[in-house]
N, C-alpha and C positions, 0 to 999 in steps of 0.2 A: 231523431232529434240531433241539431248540431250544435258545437259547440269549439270554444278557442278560436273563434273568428278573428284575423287579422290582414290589414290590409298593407300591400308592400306594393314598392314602385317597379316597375319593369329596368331591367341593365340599361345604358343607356343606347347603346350597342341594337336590343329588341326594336327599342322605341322608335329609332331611323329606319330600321328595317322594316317594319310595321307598315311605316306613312308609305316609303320608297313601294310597296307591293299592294299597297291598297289602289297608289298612282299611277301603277307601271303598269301592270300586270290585268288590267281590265278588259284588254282583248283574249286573254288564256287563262279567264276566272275560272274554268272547268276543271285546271289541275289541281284544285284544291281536294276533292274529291280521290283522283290517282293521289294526292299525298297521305292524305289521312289513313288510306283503304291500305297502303305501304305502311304505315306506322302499325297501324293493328296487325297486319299480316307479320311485322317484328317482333310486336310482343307476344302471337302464337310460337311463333319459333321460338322466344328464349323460354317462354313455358315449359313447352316439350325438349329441351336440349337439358334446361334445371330438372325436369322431372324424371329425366335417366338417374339420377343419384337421390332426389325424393320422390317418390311415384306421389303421395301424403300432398303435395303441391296440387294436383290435378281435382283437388277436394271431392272424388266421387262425381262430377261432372261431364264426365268423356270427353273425346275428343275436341278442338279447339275450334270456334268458328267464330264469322263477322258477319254482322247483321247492320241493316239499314234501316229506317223508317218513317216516315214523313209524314206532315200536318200539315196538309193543305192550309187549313184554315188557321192554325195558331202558324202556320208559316217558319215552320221549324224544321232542321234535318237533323238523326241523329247517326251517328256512324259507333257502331259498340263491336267489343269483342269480349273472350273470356282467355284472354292472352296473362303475361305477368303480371300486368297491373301496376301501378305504383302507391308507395307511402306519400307521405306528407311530404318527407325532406326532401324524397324524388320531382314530386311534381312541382315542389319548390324552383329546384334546381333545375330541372325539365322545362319546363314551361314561363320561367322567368331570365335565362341568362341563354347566352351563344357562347358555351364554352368548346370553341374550334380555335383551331391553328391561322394562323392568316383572316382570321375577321378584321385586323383595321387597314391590311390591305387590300381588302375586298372594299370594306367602305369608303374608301378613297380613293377606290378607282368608278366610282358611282358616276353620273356625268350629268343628270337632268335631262340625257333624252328618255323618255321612256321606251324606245323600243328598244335601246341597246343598252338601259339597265334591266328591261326583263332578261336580255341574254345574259348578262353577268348573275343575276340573283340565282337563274336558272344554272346557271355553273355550282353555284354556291349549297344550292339546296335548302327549301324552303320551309318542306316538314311542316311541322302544325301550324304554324305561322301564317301558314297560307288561308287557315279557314277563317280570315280577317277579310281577306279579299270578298267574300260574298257575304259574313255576316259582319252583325253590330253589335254583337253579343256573340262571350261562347262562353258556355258551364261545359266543366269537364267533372264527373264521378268515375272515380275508381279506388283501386283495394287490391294490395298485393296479395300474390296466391301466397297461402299460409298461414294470412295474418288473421287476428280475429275481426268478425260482421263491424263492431264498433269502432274497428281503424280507418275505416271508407275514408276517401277526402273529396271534397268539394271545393273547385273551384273556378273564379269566373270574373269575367275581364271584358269591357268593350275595347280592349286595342290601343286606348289613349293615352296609357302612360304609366295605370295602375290597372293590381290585380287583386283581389281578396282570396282568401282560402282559410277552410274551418275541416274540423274534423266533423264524419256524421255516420251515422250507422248505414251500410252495406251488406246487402247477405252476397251480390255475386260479384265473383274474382272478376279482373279484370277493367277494361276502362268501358266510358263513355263520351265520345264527343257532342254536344248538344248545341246546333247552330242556331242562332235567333236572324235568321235570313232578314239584307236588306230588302226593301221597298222594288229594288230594279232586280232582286235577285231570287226573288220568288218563284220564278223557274225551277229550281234546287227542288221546291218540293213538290213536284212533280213526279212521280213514281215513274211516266214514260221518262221521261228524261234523265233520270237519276240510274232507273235500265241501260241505254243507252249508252252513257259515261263509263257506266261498268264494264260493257261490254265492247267497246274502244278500247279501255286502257288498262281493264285490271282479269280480262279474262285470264290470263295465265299465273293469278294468285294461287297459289300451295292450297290455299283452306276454302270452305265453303265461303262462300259471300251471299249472301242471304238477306229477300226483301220481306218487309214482312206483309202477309197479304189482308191484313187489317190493318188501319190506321193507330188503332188503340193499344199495340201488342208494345211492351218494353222491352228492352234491353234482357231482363232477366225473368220473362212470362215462354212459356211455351205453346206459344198463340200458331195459327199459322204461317212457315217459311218456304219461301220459292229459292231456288239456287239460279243463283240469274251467271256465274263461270262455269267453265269446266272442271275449275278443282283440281287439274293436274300440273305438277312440277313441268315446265315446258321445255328442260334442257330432259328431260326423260323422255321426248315424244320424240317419233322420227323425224328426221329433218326433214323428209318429202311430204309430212304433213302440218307443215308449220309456214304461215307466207312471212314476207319478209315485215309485211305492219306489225305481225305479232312479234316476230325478233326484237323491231325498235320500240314497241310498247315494254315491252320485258326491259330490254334496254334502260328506258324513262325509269320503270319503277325499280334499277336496280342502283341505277346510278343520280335519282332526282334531278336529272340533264333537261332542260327544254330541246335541245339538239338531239338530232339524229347522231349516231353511230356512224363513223366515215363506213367500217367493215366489221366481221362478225365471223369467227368460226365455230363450229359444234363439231366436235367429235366425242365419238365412244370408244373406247378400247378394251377389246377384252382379252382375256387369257391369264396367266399369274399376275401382269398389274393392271387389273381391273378399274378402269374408272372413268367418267362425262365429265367431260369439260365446255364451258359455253363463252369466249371470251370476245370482249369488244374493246375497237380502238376509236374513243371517244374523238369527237372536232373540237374541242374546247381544252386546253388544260385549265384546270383544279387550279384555285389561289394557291393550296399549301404545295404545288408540285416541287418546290425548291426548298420546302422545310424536310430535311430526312428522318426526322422524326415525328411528324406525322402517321396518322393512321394511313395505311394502306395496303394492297393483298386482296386475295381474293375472297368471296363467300363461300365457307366449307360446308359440304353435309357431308356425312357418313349414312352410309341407308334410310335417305331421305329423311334425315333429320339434321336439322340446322346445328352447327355445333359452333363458329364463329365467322364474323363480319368480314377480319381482316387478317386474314391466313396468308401472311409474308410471305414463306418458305416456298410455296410453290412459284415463284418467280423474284428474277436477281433482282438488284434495285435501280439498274438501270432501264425498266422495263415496270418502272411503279406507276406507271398511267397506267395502264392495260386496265379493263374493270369485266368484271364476271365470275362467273358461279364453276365451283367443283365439288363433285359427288365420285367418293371415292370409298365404294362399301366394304373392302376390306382392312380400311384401318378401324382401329378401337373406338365403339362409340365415344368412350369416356376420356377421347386422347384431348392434348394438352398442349402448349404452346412449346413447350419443353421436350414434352414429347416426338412434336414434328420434326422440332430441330435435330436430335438425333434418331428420327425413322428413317431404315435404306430403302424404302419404298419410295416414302416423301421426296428424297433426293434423283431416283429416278424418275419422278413424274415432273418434280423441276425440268431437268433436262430435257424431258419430251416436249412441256407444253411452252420453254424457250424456244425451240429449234422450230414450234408451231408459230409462234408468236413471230419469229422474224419472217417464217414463210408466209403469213398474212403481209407484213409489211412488203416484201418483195412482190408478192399481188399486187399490192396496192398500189406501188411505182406503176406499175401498167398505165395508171390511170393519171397524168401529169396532173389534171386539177386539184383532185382530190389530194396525190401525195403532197403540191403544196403544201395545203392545208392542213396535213399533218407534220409537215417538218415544219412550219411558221409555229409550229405550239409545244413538238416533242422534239425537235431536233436536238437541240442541246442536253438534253435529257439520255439521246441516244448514244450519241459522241462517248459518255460516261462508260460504254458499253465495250470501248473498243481499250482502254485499261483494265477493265472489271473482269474481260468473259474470254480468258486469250482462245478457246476451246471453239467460241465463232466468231473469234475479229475477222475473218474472212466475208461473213457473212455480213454481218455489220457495215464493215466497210463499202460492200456494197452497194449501203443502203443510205451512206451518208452524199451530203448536198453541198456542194460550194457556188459563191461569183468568183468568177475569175474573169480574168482579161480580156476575154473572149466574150462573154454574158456577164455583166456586173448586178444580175437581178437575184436576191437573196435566194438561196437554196436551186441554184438552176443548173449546174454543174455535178453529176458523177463521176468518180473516177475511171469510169467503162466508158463515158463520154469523151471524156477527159484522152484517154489511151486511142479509143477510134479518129480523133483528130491531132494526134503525136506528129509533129514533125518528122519525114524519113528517119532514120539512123537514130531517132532519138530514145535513148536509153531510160530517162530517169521522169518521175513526174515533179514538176517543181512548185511550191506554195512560198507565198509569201506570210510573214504573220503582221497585224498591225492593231492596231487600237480601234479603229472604225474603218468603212468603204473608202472614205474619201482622201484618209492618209494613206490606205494600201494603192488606191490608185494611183497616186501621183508621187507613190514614192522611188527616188532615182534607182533604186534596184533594178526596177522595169526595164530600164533602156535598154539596157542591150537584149533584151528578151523579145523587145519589141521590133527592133532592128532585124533577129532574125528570125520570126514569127512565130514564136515558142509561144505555148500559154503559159499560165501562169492563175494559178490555184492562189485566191485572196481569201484569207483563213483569219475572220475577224472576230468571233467565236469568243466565250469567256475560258473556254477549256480548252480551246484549238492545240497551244501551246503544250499544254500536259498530254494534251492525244496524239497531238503526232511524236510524244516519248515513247509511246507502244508501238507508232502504226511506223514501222521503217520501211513497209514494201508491202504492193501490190500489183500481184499476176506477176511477180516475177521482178516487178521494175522498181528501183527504189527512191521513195521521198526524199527529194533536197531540198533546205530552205536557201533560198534565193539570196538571203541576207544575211549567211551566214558561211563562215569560211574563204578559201578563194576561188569562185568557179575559175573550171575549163572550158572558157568559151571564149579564149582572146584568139582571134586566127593571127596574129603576129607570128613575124617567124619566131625565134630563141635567141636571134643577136638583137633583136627589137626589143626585146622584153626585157633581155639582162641591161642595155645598154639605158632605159627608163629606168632600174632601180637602181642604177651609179648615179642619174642625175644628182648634180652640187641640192637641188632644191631637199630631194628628200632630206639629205643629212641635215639642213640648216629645221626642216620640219619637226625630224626626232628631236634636234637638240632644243626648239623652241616648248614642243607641246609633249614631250617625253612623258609629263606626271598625269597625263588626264589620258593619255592614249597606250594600247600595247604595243602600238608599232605605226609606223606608215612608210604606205607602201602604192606603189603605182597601180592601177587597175584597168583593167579592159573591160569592166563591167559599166561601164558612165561612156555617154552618147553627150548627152547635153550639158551634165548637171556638173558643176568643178569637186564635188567630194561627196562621201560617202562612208558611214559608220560602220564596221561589219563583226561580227562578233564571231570569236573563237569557236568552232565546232562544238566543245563540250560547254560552254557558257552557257547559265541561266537565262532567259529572254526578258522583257519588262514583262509580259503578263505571267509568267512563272514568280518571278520575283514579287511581284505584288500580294500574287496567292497566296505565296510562305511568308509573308511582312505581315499581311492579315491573318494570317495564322498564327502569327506570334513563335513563328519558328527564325531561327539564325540564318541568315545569307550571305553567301561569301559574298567579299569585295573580287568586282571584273571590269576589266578596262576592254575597249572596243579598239579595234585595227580603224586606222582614218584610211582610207581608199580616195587616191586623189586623181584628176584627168588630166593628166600633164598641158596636153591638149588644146584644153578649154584655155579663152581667154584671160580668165582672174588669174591663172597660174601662172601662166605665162607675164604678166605683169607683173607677180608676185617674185616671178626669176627676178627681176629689173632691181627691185627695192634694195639699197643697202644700210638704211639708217634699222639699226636693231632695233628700236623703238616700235618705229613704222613698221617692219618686220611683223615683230612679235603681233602687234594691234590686228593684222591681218590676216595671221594664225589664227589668233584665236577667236577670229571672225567668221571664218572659214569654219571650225570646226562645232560654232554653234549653229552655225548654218544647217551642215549636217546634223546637227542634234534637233533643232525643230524640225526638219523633211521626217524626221522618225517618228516624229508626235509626242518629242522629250524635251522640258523644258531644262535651259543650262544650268550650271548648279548656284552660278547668279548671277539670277536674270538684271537685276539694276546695273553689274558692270557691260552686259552686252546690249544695254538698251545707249549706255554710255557711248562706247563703241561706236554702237549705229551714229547716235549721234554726229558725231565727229566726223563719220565718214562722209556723212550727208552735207554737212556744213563745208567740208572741204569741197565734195560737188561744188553744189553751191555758187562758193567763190570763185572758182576756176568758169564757171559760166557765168 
C-alpha cells in the first residue's frame, strides 16, 4: 500500500539534459544499460564499505548482487540490486537535481550538433538519466538497508518535466530501475541482447550480474539466475589476461567517458607497501577540471572493499585529471579521509604512483598525436606541476609543450627540442610571455632574435608567467625572458654602445617621460621597430599582476625601461624636433606605441587617440 503521494517538477538543469540525451544520444542508446549496471554496482559497494561498522545493514541477506530481467511482451527492462538503497529524501534529491560543480558550464557549452553534444554529455556523465534515452517511462523502488519494509519509495517519471514519488511498503533492501521501453526500443527486452551488452561493457563488475532465466522472477523472488560476468575486480587479474577492450570498458564504467582512455597503467607492488594500482589518462578534460574544489582522486579499496570515490591523497593536484582505482590491503578497513592525510604509507604510495603517473606521460610523448591531445586538455593543468612538486620539476618539464618561433602551432615545442636546435655557443633558452599567439609573435622583442636565428619559446599560457617563477633552468641551461632586463646580444663594440647612451636625445627622453618610465635607454635588441617596453628583472609581469588583482591581493606599483632604436627613422627625426611641445607630443607617442606592441592599453587612451589624431592631420596637410 502507498501512500503521501506527491508530484514535483524536475531542476531545470535535468530537464535540458533530459531532451539534449533523448536527441543526442541515439546512436549510443546502449550505454544506458553500462550506466545503470554502474550505478548499482555503487550502491553494492557503499553497502558493504557501511556494513564494516554495521554488519545489521546487510539484513541477513548475503552477499550483494545485480539482477536483470525482461518482458518481452509488456516490453519492460528491469535493472535491481540489493545494494544501499535509498530514502525518500535521497531519491528526491538523486533523481531530481544535478547537484555537480560546472553544470552551467557544461550547459552552455551544448552546441545543437548532436554528435559533438553526445561527446560533451559523455564527458559530463550521465548516470540514470540515461534510461530516458530508450524508455518513456521509468518507476524506480527502493529502500535503504536498515530502514523499515514500510519506508520503500516509489518513484516515476516519463522524462517531460515532472516526477511523482510516494512512500510504499518494501520487504527488499536496495533499488529497482523499471524501464517501460520505447516502441523503436524494444530490442532492450531481448534477453540475447541485453546478454550481449553485459558482456561488452560490464563484464569486469565487482558483483554478480545476473539474468533471470524466467521472465516472471522479481527483483526480490529467488527464481532462477544466470551470471552472464566474471564477477572479478579486473585491476586484481593479471595484466597478461586482460585485452585492452576490457581496460577501456573498465575505463567507461569508471569514469562515465564515452571516449577511450589515450593510456592506462596497471601495476602491483608487493613487499612492506603492498598494493594495485590501475590508472588512466583520459582524452577529454572533466568541466570542473579548473574548480579545486571539486570532487576528485582516486577510487580506494582496502581488501577489496570499496571504502571511497574520491581518495585525493594518493595524488598531487596537479595531476587531478588522472582517473582510476587503488587497492591497497594493508591500510585499516575503517580508515578515514583524516586518516589518509596523516598515514606514512599513504604518502609513500603518493610518491610512487606520481613518479608512475609522469612515466606514463613520458610514454605517451612517444606518440606525437596522441600527446597532442593530451596537452590541448591537460597542459595547463600540468604546468601547475612544475611550482607544486619541486621533487619532479625535472620531469615535468620535460613534459611541458610550447609554440615558439620556429613552430607557432599550440603545444608543438619541448624544451629537449628546443636545446637539440640551440644555436652554437648558445647558453641560455629564451621565452617570451604575451597575452595571446598573435601579440607574442609580432612583438618587437623578436627582432633581434630573429636576425640571429635564436628561437624563441612563446609562453601564452594563463600560468606560464607564475611557472617560469620555479622553472629557472633546464639541463643545465637557464631560462631568460626576452622582455625582460637588458640582453647580451648587442655585437657593437663598447665605444658604440657608451657613445648611444650620451646621445642629447636620451636626456631630453628621461626628462620628457621621467613619470611613466624607470629609465631610457638605447638598445640593441630592435631591428625594425623605434621602441620598446622592458621590465626590470625582479618586476611583476601583466599576467602575474592580473593573478594577484584577481586575487584581491596588494601589487606594488612598477615602471618599465623604454628601449629605444636610435637607428630607426622616427628617432632620428625625433633628434630634429625643437619645439618642446612637439617634442613632448611625440614622446609620448612613442611610448604608447610600445605599450600597444605589448598588448597594454595606455593609461588614457582618449589622450593618445588625440595624439594620433593630430599627427595624422598634420600628414595630411603636408601632402
Amino acid at each position: 500500500m502507498s501512500h503521501d503521494r506527491e508530484t514535483r517538477g524536475f531542476q531545470a538543469e535535468v530537464s535540458r539534459l533530459l531532451h539534449l540525451m533523448v536527441h543526442s544520444l541515439y546512436s549510443n542508446r546502449e550505454i544506458f544499460l553500462r550506466e545503470l549496471i554502474s550505478n548499482a554496482s555503487d550502491a553494492c559497494d557503499k553497502l558493504r564499505f557501511q556494513a564494516l561498522d554495521d554488519d545489521s545493514l546487510m539484513e541477513g541477506q548475503g552477499d550483494p548482487w545485480i539482477r536483470l530481467s525482461v518482458d518481452p511482451d509488456g516490453g519492460t527492462l528491469t535493472i535491481a540490486d540489493n545494494g544501499i538503497g535509498m530514502n525518500r529524501e535521497e531519491v528526491v534529491e538523486n533523481l531530481g537535481t544535478i547537484a555537480r560543480s560546472g553544470t552551467e558550464k557544461f550547459l552552455a557549452s551544448l552546441t545543437g550538433d548532436r554528435q559533438k553534444d553526445a561527446q560533451l554529455i559523455g564527458q559530463f556523465g550521465v548516470g540514470f538519466y540515461s534510461a530516458f534515452i530508450v524508455a518513456d517511462r521509468v518507476e524506480v523502488f527502493s529502500r535503504r538497508a536498515g530502514e523499515a519494509a514500510d519506508q520503500g519509495v516509489h518513484w516515476e517519471s516519463d522524462g517531460k518535466g515532472e516526477f511523482t514519488v510516494e512512500t510504499l511498503e518494501r520487504e527488499q533492501r536496495g533499488t529497482a530501475v523499471v524501464l517501460h521501453l520505447r516502441d523503436d526500443a524494444r530490442e532492450f527486452a531481448d534477453e540475447h541482447r541485453v546478454r550481449a551488452i553485459v558482456r561488452q561493457y560490464s563484464d569486469h563488475v565487482a558483483f554478480p550480474i545476473r539474468m533471470a532465466k524466467n521472465a516472471e522472477a522479481g527483483d526480490g523472488e529467488e527464481g532462477e539466475w544466470e551470471t552472464l560476468n566474471s564477477a572479478t575486480a579486473l585491476w586484481q587479474r593479471s595484466r597478461q589476461d586482460i585485452s585492452d577492450e576490457e581496460y577501456q570498458n573498465f575505463y567507461r564504467h569508471l569514469s562515465h567517458d564515452f571516449q577511450d582512455a589515450l593510456t592506462w597503467s596497471h601495476n602491483q607492488v608487493e613487499g612492506n607497501l603492498e598494493y594495485t594500482s590501475l590508472l588512466y589518462v583520459p582524452a577529454r578534460a572533466p568541466f570542473d577540471l579548473y574548480h579545486r574544489e571539486a570532487s576528485r582522486g582516486l577510487k580506494l579499496y582496502v581488501q577489496r572493499v570499496f571504502i571511497m570515490d574520491d581518495a585525493e591523497q594518493f595524488l598531487p593536484l596537479y595531476l587531478r585529471f588522472i582517473k582510476g582505482v587503488i587497492d591497497a590491503p594493508n591500510l585499516p578497513l575503517n580508515v578515514s579521509r583524516e586518516l589518509l592525510q596523516d598515514h606514512g604509507p599513504v604518502r609513500k604510495i603518493r610518491a610512487a604512483l606520481t613518479k608512475r603517473v609522469l612515466q606514463m606521460l613520458k610514454k605517451l610523448a612517444g606518440d606525437d598525436d596522441k600527446y597532442a591531445t593530451f596537452w590541448s586538455q591537460f597542459g595547463e593543468v600540468l604546468k601547475e606541476g612544475i611550482g607544486e612538486d619541486p621533487d619532479n620539476r625535472e620531469a615535468i618539464a620535460a613534459l611541458l609543450r610550447f609554440p615558439s618561433t620556429e613552430n607557432t602551432a599550440p603545444g608543438a615545442v619541448s624544451l629537449d627540442q628546443y636545446l637539440e636546435r640551440a644555436a652554437e655557443g648558445q647558453d641560455k633558452i629564451y621565452y617570451l610571455l604575451a597575452d595571446n599567439l598573435e601579440a607574442a609573435r609580432h612583438s618587437p622583442h623578436l627582432e633581434v632574435f630573429r636576425k640571429k636565428g635564436i628561437e624563441v619559446l612563446l609562453l601564452t599560457g594563463r600560468v606560464d608567467e607564475w611557472m617560469v617563477n620555479y622553472l629557472d633552468e633546464y639541463q643545465g641551461k637557464k631560462l631568460v625572458n626576452a622582455a625582460r632586463g637588458q640582453l647580451d646580444m648587442d655585437d657593437r663594440a663598447e665605444e658604440a654602445k657608451a657613445e648611444q647612451q650620451d646621445n642629447p636625445l636620451i636626456g631630453r627622453l628621461t626628462e620628457t617621460l621621467g613619470e611613466r618610465v624607470a629609465e631610457v635607454r638605447p638598445t640593441g635588441r630592435l631591428v625594425e621597430s623605434p621602441a620598446c617596453l622592458v621590465l626590470g628583472e625582479d618586476e611583476l609581469g601583466p599576467q602575474m599582476r592580473m593573478m594577484l588583482e584577481a586575487a584581491g591581493q596588494p601589487v606594488p606599483e612598477s615602471k618599465p625601461a623604454l628601449e629605444v632604436n636610435l637607428s630607426h627613422p622616427l628617432l632620428e627625426r625625433l633628434q630634429n624636433i625643437q619645439d618642446p611641445e612637439d617634442f613632448a607630443e611625440m614622446a609620448e607617442s612613442l611610448l604608447d606605441q610600445a605599450l600597444l606592441a605589448e598588448g597594454q592599453l595606455p593609461k588614457d587612451p582618449a589622450a593618445t587617440a588625440r595624439r594620433l589624431n593630430r599627427l595624422l592631420q598634420e600628414h595630411a596637410e603636408r601632402t
